[in-house]
N, C-alpha and C positions, 0 to 999 in steps of 0.2 A: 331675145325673141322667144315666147313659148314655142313648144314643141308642135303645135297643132299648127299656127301659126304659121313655123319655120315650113313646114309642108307644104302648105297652102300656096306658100310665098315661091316655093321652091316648082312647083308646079305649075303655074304663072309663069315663071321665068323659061320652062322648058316649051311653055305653049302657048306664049303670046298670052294675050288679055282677052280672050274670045270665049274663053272657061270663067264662069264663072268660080268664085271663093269657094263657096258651096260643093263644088263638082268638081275634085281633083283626080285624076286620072287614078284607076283602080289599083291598086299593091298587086305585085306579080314576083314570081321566082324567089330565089334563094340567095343570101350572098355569106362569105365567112369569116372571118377577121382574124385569124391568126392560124399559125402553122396546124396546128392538129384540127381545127374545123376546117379548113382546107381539105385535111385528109378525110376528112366523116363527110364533108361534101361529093368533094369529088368521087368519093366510093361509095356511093348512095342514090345521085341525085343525077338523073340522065342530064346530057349538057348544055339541054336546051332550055331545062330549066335554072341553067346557075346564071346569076349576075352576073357576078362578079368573087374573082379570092382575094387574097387579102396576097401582099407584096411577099410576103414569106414563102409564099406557093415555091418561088423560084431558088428558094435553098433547099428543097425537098428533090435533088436531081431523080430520086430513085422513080418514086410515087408521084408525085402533082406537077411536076414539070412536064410530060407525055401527057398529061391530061389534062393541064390546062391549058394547052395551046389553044391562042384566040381568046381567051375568056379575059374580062375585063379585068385589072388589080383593082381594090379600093380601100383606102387608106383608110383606119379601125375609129375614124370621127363621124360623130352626128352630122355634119352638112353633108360629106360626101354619102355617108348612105342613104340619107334621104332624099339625097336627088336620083338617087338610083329606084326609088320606091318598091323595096322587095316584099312580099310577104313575108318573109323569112329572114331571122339574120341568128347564124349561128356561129358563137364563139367558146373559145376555152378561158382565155386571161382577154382577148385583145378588147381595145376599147380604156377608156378611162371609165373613174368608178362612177358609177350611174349611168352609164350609156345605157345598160338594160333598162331601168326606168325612164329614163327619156326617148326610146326606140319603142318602148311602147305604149307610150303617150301618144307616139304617130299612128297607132295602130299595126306598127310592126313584131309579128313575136317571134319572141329570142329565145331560143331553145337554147339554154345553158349547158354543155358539155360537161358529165360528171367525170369524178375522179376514179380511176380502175386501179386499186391497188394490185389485186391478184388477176391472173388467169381465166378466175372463174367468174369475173365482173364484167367479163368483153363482151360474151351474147346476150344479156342482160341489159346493157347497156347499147348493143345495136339497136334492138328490140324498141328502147322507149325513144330513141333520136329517131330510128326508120319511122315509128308511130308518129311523131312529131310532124313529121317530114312527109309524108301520104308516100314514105316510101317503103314501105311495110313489106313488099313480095323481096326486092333484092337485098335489104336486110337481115332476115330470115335467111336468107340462099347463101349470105355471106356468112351470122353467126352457125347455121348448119356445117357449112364446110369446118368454120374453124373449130367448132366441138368436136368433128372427126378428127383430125390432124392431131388434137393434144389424146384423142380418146387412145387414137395409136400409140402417139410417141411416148405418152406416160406408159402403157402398157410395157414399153420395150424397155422402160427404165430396169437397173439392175443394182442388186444391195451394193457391189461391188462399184461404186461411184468415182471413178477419175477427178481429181479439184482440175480447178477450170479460173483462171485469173482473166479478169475483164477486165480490159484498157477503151480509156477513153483520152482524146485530144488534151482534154483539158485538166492532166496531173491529178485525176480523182479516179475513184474504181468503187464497185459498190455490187451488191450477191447477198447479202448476211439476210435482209429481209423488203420487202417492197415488188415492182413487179419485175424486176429485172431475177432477182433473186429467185423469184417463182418461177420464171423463164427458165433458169440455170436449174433447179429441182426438178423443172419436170423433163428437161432434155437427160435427165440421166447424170448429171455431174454435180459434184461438191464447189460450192463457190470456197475460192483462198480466204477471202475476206469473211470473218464471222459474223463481226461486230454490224449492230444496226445500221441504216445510214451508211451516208459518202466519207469516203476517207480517201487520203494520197495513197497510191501509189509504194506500195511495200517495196521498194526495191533489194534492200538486206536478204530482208527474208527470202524475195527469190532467188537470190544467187545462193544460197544455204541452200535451199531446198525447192525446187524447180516446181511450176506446176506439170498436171499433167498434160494442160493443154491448155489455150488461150484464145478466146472469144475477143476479137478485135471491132469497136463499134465508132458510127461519129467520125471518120477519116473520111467519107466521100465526097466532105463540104470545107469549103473554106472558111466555111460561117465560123465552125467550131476550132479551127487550129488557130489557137488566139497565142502561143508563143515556142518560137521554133527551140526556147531552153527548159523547156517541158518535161519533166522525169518520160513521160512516154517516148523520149528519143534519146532518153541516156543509154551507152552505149551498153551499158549491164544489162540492160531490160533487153535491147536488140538482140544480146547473143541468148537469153530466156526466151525469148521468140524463136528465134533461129532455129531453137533444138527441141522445140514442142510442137505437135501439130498446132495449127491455129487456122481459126474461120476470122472472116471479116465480112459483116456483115452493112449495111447502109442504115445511120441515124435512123430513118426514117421508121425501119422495123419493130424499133425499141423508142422514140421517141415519146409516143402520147398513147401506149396503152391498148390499143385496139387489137381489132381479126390480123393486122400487119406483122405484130409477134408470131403468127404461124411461119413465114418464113426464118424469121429465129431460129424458130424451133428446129425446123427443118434443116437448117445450115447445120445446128449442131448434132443434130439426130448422126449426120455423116461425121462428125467431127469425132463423136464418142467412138465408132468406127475405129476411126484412126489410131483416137488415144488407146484403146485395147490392143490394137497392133502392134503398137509402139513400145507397149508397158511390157 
């Protein structure tokens, strides 16, 4: 069935045959299909205008679980969101390929979620989703805050850098470059890891040489602890934990980029604290 069609047909089905083909009921609200439009949703879009999140919402304990209480899930396929009739459908990956051209065949636009490699790509990228979204004032209010918060914490950074080992669930770690790494630059600390890109889990080398501190992410979900014989639960690594300060922070902070890396920041802002105390 065409996309105009499947609407048509979809709308009829929600309202009886009394509507004519011609006359389907108006697009309204917002809906988002995967975990990090969830988040630009829900931190954007008052709650009366969202649809519906996308079923991911409910691995996001930190962020989008408290905030989508009540709001509908909807699964990242053509028929389901078209019966939902949103004016809106904003995603990152979720959907199969083409969903954007056929969502907006129905007259639905998909405001595509760009990529934030660095820090300085967050309020930039509020900016053109909140435009997207007619959500222009709390946008702003939000990329404002987080331009404060690095404006600070970069300031407080010092030549004298503490390394800083980042563990994730899933026996990979990663600092060298991207935004995680920028995260770890501007809280003030040397990432362990040099090298570009995701790599295992150095275990050797921290028992040689310890870090000065440890940035723990990705633990608050069950989604991501995919196997309990993980270098992150080797017992090497626990006593390299034990004997370094360490923050832990929730996926959600560091997962897709956004204003939400300001609590990163912040976690580690206290963490460098530590590490100076300790060294």
């Amino acid at each position: 069935m065409r996309p105009a069609a499947l609407l048509g047909a979809l709308t009829l089905a929600g309202c009886g045959s009394t509507l004519p083909a011609t006359a389907p009921l108006p697009l309204h609200g917002v809906v988002s299909l995967d975990y990090c439009a969830d988040q630009m949703v829900l931190g954007l879009v008052p709650t009366k205008r969202i649809r519906a999140v996308s079923p991911e919402a409910d691995s996001d304990t930190h962020f989008s679980v408290p905030r989508a209480h009540g709001i509908t899930r909807v699964r990242p396929t053509l028929e389901d969101i078209a019966a939902l009739r949103p004016r809106y459908a904003v995603r990152s990956y979720g959907g199969a390929p083409g969903i954007d051209r056929q969502l907006s065949a129905l007259g639905i636009t998909v405001v595509q979620l760009g990529y934030t490699a660095r820090l300085a790509d967050v309020a930039p990228e509020l900016a053109r989703v909140g435009t997207a979204l007619d959500a222009g004032p709390r946008a702003t209010a939000l990329a404002d805050s987080f331009r404060a918060t690095l404006a600070a914490i970069s300031a407080q950074a010092e030549t004298n850098r503490p390394t800083l080992l980042y563990i994730t669930p899933g026996d990979v770690t990663t600092g060298g470059d991207g935004f995680v790494g920028d995260v770890i630059r501007a809280a003030g600390f040397r990432s362990v890891r040099t090298q570009p890109g995701w790599g295992s889990l150095p275990i050797e080398a921290m028992v040689r040489r310890p870090p000065g501190a440890v940035l723990r992410a990705f633990f608050d979900s069950e989604r991501y602890r995919q196997d309990r014989w993980a270098s992150s639960a080797h017992p090497a690594l626990r006593r390299v934990v034990a004997d370094a300060p360490v923050a832990t922070v929730p996926g959600s902070t560091l997962a897709c980029g956004n204003w939400l890396a300001g609590d990163a920041l912040r976690a580690l802002t206290t963490l460098r604290q530590r590490a100076k105390t300790s060294s």
